[in-house]
C-alpha positions as a Markdown table, in Angstrom:
| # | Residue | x | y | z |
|---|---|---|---|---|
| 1 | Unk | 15.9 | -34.0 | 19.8 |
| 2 | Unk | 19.2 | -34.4 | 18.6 |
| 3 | Unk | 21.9 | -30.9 | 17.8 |
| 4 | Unk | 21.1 | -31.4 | 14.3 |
| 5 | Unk | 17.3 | -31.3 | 14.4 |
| 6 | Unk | 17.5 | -28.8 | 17.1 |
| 7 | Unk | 19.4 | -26.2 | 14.8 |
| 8 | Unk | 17.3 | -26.8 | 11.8 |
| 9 | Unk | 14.1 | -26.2 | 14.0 |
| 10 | Unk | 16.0 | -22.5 | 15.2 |
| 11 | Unk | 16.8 | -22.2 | 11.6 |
| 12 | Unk | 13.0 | -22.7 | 10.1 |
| 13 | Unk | 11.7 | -20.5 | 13.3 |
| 14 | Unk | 14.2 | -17.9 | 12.1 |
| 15 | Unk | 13.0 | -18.0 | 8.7 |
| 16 | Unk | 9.3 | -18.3 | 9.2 |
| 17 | Unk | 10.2 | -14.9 | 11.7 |
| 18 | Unk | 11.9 | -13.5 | 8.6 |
| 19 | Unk | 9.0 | -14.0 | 6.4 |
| 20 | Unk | 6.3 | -12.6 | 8.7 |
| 21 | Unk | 8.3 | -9.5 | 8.7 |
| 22 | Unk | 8.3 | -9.3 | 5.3 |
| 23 | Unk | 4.8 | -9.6 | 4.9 |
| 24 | Unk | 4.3 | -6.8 | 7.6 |
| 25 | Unk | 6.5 | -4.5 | 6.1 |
| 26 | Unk | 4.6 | -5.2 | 2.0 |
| 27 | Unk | 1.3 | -4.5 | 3.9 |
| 28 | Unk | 2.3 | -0.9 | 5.4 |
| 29 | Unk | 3.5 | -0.2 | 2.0 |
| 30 | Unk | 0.9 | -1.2 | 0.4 |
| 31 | Unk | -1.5 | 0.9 | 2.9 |
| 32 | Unk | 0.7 | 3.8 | 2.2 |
| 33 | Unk | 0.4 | 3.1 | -1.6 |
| 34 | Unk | -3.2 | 2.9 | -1.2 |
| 35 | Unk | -3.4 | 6.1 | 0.7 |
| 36 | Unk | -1.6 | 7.7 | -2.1 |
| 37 | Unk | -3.5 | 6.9 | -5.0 |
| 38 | Unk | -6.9 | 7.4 | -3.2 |
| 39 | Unk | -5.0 | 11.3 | -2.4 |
| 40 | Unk | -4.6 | 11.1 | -6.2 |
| 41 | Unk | -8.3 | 9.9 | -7.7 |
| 42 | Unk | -9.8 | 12.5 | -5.3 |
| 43 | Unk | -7.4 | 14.9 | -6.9 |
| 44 | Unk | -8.7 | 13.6 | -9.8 |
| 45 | Unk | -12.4 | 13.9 | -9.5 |
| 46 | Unk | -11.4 | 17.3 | -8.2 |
| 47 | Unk | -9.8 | 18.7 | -10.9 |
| 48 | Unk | -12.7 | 17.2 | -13.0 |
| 49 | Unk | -15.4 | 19.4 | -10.9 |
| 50 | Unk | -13.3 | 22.6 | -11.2 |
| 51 | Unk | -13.2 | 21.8 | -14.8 |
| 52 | Unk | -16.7 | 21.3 | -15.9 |
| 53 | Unk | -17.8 | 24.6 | -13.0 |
| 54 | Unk | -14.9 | 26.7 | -15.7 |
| 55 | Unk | -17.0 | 25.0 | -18.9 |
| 56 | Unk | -20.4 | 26.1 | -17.5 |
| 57 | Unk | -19.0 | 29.2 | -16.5 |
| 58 | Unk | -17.6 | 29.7 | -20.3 |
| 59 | Unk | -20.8 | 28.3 | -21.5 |
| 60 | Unk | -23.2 | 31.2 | -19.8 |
| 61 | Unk | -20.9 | 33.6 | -21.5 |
């Protein structure tokens, strides 16, 4: 394998490195982003409970 070819194989291997860390680092955001709006539908359907217990409660007044 020639200098050339050599460097442009380091150069590819570099970027293909590059790349896979890029991907890691979208999926650990995307698993935090996950974990936050899961955090936020359950605060959700929460909120949504309490609301309808403060209904009923108003409604056996």
């Amino acid at each position: 394998m020639s200098i050339n070819s050599q460097g442009a194989a380091d150069q590819h291997a570099h970027q293909e490195q590059q790349e896979v860390q890029e991907v890691q680092q979208n999926n650990r955001r995307l698993r935090q982003a996950t974990g936050q709006l899961l955090k936020i539908i359950i605060q959700g359907i929460n909120f949504i409970g309490n609301l309808l217990r403060v209904i009923e409660f108003f409604g056996s007044l």
